[in-house]
C-alpha positions in Angstrom: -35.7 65.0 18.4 -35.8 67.6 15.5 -34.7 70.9 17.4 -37.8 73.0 18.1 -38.1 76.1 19.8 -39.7 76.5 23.6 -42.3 79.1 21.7 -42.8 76.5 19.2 -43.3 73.5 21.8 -45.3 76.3 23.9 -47.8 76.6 20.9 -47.8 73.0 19.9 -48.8 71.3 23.7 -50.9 74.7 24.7 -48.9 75.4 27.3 -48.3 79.0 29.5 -44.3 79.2 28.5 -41.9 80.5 31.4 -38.8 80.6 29.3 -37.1 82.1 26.6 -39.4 81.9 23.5 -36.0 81.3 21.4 -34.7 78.5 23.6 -33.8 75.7 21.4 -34.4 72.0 22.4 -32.3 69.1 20.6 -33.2 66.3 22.6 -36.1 64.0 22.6 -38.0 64.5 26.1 -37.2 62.2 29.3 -39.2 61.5 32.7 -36.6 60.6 34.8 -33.9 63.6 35.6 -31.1 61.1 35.9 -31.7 60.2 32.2 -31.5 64.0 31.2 -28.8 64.9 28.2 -27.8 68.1 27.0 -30.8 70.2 25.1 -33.6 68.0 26.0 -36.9 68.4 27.9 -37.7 67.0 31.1 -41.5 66.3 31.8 -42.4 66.3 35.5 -44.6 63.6 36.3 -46.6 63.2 39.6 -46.8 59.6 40.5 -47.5 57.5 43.7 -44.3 57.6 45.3 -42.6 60.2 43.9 -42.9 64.2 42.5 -41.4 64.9 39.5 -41.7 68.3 40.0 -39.5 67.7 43.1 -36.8 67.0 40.1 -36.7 69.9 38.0 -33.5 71.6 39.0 -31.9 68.1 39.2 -33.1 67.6 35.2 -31.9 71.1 34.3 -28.5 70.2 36.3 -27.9 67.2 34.0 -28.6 69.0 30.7 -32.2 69.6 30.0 -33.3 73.0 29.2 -37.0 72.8 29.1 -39.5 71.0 31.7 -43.1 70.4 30.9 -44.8 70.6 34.1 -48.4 70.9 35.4 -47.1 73.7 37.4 -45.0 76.0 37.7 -41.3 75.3 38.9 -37.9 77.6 39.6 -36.8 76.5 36.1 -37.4 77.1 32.4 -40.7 75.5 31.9 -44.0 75.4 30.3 -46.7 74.8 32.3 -49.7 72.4 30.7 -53.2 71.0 32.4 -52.1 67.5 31.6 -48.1 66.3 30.9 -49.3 62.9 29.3 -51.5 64.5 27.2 -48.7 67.0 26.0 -46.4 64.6 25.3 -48.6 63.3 22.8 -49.2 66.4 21.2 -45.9 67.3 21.0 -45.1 63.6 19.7 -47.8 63.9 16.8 -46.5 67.5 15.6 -43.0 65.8 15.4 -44.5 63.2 13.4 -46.2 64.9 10.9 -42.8 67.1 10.4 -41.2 64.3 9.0 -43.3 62.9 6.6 -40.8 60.5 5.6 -39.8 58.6 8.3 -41.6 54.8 7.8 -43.1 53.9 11.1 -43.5 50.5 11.9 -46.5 49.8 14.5 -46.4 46.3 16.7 -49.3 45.1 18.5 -50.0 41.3 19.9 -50.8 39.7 23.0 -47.6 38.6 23.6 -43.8 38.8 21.8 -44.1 42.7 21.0 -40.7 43.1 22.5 -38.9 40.3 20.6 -40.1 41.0 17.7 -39.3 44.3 17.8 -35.6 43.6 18.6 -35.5 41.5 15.5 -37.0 43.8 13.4 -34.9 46.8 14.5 -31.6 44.2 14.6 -32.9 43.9 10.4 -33.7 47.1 9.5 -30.6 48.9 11.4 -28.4 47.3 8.8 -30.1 50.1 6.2 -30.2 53.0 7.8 -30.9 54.7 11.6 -33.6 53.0 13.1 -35.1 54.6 16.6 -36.9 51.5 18.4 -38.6 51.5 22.1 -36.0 50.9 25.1 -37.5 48.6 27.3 -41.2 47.7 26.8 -42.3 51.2 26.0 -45.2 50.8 24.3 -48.5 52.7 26.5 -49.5 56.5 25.8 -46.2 57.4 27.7 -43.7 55.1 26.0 -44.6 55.5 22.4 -44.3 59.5 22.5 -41.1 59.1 24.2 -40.2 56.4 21.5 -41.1 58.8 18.7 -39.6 62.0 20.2 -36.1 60.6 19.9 -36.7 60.9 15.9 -34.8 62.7 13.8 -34.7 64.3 10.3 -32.1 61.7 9.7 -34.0 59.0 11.4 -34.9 56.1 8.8 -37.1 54.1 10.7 -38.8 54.1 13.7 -40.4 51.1 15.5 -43.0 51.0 17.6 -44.9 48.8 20.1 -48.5 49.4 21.1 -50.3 48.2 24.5 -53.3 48.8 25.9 -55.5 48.5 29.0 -58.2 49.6 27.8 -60.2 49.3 24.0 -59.4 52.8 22.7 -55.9 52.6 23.5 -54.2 51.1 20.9 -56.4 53.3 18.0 -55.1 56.9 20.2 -51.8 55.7 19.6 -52.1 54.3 16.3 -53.7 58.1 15.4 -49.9 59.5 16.9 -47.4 57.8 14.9 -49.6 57.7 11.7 -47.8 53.8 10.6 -46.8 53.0 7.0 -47.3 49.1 8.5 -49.1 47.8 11.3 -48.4 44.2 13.0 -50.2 41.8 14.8 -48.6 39.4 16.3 -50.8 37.2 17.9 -54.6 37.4 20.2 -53.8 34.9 23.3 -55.6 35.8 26.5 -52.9 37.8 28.1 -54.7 40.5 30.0 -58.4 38.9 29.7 -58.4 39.9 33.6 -58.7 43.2 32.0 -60.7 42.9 29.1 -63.1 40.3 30.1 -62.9 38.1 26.7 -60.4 37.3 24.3 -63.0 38.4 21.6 -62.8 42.0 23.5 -59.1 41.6 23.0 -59.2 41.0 19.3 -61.1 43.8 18.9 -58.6 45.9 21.1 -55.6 44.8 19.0 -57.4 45.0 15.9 -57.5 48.8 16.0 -53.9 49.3 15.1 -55.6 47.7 11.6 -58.2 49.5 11.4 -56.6 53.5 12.1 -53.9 52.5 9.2 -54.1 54.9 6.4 -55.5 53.2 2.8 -52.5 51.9 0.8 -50.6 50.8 4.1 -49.4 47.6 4.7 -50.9 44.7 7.6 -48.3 42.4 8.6 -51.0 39.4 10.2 -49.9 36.3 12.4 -51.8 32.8 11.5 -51.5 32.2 15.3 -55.5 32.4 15.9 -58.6 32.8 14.9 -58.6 37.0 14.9 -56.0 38.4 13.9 -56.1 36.7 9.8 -59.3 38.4 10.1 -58.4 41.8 10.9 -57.9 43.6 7.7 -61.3 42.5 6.3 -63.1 45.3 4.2 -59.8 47.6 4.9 -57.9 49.2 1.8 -54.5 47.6 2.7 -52.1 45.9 1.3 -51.7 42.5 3.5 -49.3 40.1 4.3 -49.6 36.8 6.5 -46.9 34.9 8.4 -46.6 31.7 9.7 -46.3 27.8 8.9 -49.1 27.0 6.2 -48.8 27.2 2.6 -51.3 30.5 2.6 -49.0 32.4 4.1 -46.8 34.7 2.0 -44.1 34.8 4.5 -43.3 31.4 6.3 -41.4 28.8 8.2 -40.9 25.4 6.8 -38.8 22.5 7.5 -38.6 23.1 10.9 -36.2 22.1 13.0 -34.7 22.5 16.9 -30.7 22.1 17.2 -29.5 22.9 20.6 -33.0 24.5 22.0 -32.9 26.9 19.0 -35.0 26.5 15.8 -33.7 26.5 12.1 -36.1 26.6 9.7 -36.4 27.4 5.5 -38.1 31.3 5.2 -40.2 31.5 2.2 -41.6 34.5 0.9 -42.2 35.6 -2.7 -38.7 36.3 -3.3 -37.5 32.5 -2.3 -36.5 30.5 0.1 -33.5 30.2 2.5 -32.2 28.7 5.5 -32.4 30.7 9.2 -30.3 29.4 12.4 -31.8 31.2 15.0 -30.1 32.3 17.9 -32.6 33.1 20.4 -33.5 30.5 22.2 -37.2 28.2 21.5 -39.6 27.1 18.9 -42.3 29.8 20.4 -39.7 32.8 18.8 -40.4 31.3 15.1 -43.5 33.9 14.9 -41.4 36.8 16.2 -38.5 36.1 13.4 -41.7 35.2 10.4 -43.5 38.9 11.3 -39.5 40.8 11.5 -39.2 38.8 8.1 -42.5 40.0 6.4 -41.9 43.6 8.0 -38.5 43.8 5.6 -40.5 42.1 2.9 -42.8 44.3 2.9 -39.8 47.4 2.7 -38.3 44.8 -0.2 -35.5 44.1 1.5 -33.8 40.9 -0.4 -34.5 37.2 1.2 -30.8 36.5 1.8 -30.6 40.0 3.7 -33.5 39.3 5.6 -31.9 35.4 6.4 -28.6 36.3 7.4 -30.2 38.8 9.7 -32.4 37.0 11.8 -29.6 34.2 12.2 -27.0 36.7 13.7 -29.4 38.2 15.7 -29.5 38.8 19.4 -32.2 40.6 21.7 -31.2 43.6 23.2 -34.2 43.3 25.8 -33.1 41.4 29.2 -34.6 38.2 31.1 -36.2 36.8 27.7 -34.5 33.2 27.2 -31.2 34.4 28.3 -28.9 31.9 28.6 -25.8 31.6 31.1 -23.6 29.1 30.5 -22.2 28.4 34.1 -19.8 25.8 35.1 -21.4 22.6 35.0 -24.8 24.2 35.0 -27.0 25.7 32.4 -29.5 28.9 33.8 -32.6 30.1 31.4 -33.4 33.6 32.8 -37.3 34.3 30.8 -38.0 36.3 34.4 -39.3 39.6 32.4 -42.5 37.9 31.5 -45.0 34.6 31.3 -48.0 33.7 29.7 -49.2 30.3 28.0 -47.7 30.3 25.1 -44.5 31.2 25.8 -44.4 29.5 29.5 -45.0 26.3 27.0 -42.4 27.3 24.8 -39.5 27.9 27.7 -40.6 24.1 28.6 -40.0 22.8 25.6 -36.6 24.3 24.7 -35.6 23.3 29.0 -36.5 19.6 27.8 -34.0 19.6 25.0 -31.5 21.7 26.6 -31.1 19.0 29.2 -31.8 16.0 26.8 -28.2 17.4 24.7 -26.6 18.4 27.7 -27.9 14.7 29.8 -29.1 16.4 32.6 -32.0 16.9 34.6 -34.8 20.0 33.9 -35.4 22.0 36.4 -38.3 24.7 36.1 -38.5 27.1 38.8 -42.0 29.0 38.0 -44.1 32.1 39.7 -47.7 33.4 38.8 -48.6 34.2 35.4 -51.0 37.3 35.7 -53.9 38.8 33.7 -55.2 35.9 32.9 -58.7 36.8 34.8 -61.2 33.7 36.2 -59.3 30.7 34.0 -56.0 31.7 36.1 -56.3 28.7 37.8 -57.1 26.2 35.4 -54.4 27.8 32.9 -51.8 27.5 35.5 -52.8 23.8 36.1 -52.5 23.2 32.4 -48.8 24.0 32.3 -48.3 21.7 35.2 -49.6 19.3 33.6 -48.0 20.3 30.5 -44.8 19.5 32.4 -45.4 16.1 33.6 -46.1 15.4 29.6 -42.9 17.1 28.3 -41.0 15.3 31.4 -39.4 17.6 33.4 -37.6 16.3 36.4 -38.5 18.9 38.8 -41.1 21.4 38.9 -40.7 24.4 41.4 -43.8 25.9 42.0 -42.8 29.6 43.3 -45.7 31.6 45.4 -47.5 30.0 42.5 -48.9 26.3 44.0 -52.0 26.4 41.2 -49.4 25.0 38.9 -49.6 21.6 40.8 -53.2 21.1 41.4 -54.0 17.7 40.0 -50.7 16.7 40.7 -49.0 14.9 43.3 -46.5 16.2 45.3 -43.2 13.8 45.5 -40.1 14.5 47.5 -38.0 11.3 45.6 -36.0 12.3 42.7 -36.6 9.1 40.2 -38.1 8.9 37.3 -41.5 10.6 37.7 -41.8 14.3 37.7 -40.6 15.9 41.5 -43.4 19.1 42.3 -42.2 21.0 44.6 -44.1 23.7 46.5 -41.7 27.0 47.4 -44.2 29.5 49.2 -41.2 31.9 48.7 -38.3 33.0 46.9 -36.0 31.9 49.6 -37.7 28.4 50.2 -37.0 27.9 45.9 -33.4 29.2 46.6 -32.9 27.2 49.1 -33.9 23.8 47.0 -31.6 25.2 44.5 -28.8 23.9 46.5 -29.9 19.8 45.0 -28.7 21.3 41.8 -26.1 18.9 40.0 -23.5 19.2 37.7 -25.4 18.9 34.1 -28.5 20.2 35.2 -30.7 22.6 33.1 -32.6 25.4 34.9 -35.5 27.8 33.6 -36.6 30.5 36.1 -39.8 31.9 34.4 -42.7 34.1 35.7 -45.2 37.3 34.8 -42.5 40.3 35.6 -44.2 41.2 38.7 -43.1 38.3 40.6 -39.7 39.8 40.1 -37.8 35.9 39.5 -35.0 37.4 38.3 -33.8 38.0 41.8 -34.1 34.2 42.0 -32.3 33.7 38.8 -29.2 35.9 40.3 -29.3 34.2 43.5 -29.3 30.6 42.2 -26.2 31.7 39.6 -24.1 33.4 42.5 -24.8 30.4 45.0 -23.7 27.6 41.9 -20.5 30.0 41.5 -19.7 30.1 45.3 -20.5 26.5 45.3 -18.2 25.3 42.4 -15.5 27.6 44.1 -15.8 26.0 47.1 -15.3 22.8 45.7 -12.3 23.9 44.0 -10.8 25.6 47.0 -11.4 21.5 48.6 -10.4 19.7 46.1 -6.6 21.8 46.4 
């Protein structure tokens, strides 16, 4: 953070200061004391299960020098009505102090957090670049993200949520974005919402709080989001795979579960290997490509970027190579598209590798009254793509319409696992040259699964060396 004076924060978040008016803080704000460095703030939050108040003294211990508090505590502090709300204050003063940081705004029903890997992974390679750790991206997360700016700070990237429609334009009015994205309107949170129209609309505000003269980096992955910048005095841009779109994909092609594919945008064309792993991560590498268009960063740059890249974020596609066993770990989240897309890339995994497919799947949630029937569809989406075994986890909607089998021929196995441990314990059928994909909504917390099934298959294959001696 740009160092700023406790009389100056005082002033800024209208805040009662108990503390030296000349105390200087260096360090962009945290809400967890353990994550406290030397000159920053520490903003007590009162939550459910836990006082952050109660953590003042620990925050000051580890280096802070300031806490924002709604009351008062034994340690420097300003004291505000509302610690959310102060954060966001202070978050917009900061941003309108440094007018020439380029902010780049991320919205989309779905791969906000790989696509902002890929676009920081690019636009690192030209200067500092401040990105959200972990999925920061509500009215907590995108302060935080922003405070940790500096005056040498190049570029800042930022990802946008909401629960509600208003969200996304209060955050958009904080960091003030030279370029806005939208990724994609799927119906990820409809639960919430109550249609995907209401969605678009939601996501559509990032457009529409853009300054005249910015730039709108669109997806042609539905309906809405082309639409978005209608009537809107901004420059536009459009990925995807049609011969409309400035910035696209063509010549597709899948080696090894991974997609390579010719990028085309006005300055060319040239050939991207990705890394990460599935055809549903094109989109995410098309909008980090029309992003560093957009900046006029050159094509080969932009190429050679997204084809060494790797996401920093965990439990999305991560592969582990294990002895005699490939494990998928996409545990962090799940919806339709990209619960289709981790099929798709298992089925050629274990096609190259001769193997069977094993997809070991919990609930995918917020997706309101067509749960069920979604759910269903990627069973039967399974049964098409022909994976051998289907592990229904807590989740047994993904095999309605289907039968369940306990043979393991030809035909699709479905297995029902009313718990973790019943799924771990079927793990134990897994063979040498077997593929596994343990996916699920983040709240179903699979990647304890995922762990489990990897330590097992280690113990395993050590035992069988220990017998073999």
């Amino acid at each position: 953070m740009i160092a700023l004076t406790a009389k100056e924060i005082a002033t800024v978040v209208q805040g009662k200061l108990f503390a030296s008016e000349d105390l200087l803080v260096t360090a962009g704000p945290v809400i967890d004391s353990r994550d406290a460095e030397p000159g920053c703030i520490f903003v007590a939050l009162k939550g459910e299960n836990s006082d952050g108040h109660d953590f003042a003294q620990a925050g000051i211990d580890k280096g802070a020098v300031l806490v924002i508090a709604t009351r008062k505590v034994s340690v420097p502090c300003i004291v505000v009505d509302d610690a959310v709300e102060a954060l966001a204050k202070l978050a917009k003063h900061v941003r309108d102090l440094l007018p020439n940081l380029m902010v780049v705004a991320i919205t989309g029903s779905f791969g906000k957090t790989t696509a902002k890997d890929l676009i920081a992974w690019i636009l690192g390679m030209h200067g500092e670049t401040i990105a959200p750790r972990n999925s920061f991206n509500n009215e907590l997360g995108l302060p935080l993200t922003l405070l940790r700016c500096t005056e040498n700070t190049k570029f800042c990237i930022l990802e946008m949520g909401a629960r509600k429609v208003g969200d996304i334009a209060a955050l958009t009015k904080i960091a003030a974005p030279h370029i806005g994205v939208v990724l994609v309107v799927g119906n990820s949170h409809i639960g919430e919402f109550g249609s995907i129209e209401a969605i678009a609309r939601t996501k559509a505000e990032l457009i529409h709080e853009l300054a005249p003269g910015s730039v709108a980096v669109l997806g042609q992955y539905d309906s809405f989001t082309p639409l978005m910048a209608n009537g809107c005095d901004l420059e536009v841009i459009f990925f995807g795979e049609t011969h409309n779109a400035q910035v696209r994909a063509a010549d597709i092609e899948v080696r090894e579960g991974r997609a390579h594919f010719d990028l085309v945008t006005p300055q060319g064309r040239e050939p991207v290997g990705l890394r990460l792993i599935g055809v549903h991560q094109i989109p995410n590498a098309l909008a980090a490509a029309a992003v560093a268009t957009a900046l006029n960063i050159p094509i080969d740059v932009i190429a050679g970027a997204l084809s060494t890249a790797e996401v920093s974020s965990k439990w999305r596609m991560q592969i582990e190579e294990l002895p005699g066993l490939v494990l998928i770990n996409d545990a962090y989240n799940a919806n339709l598209a990209s619960t289709a897309g981790a099929l798709q890339s298992l089925v050629l995994f274990a096609q190259e590798r001769g193997g069977r497919s094993w997809a070991f799947l919990g609930k995918m949630h917020e997706l309101g009254e067509s749960s069920r029937q979604d759910h269903a569809s990627i069973g039967t989406l399974a049964r098409e793509l022909g994976i051998d075994h289907l592990v229904c986890v807590g989740a047994p909607e993904y095999g309605q319409g289907l039968t369940q089998t306990q043979d393991f021929g030809d035909e699709m196995t479905v297995h029902y696992c009313p718990s973790q441990s019943d799924a771990l314990a079927l793990a134990a059928h897994l063979e040498n040259g077997d593929v596994v994909l343990v996916k699920a909504s983040r709240a179903e917390k699979l990647e304890e699964l995922a762990l489990n099934i990897a330590d097992n298959w280690r113990k395993r294959k050590a035992d069988e060396e220990v017998s073999e001696i």
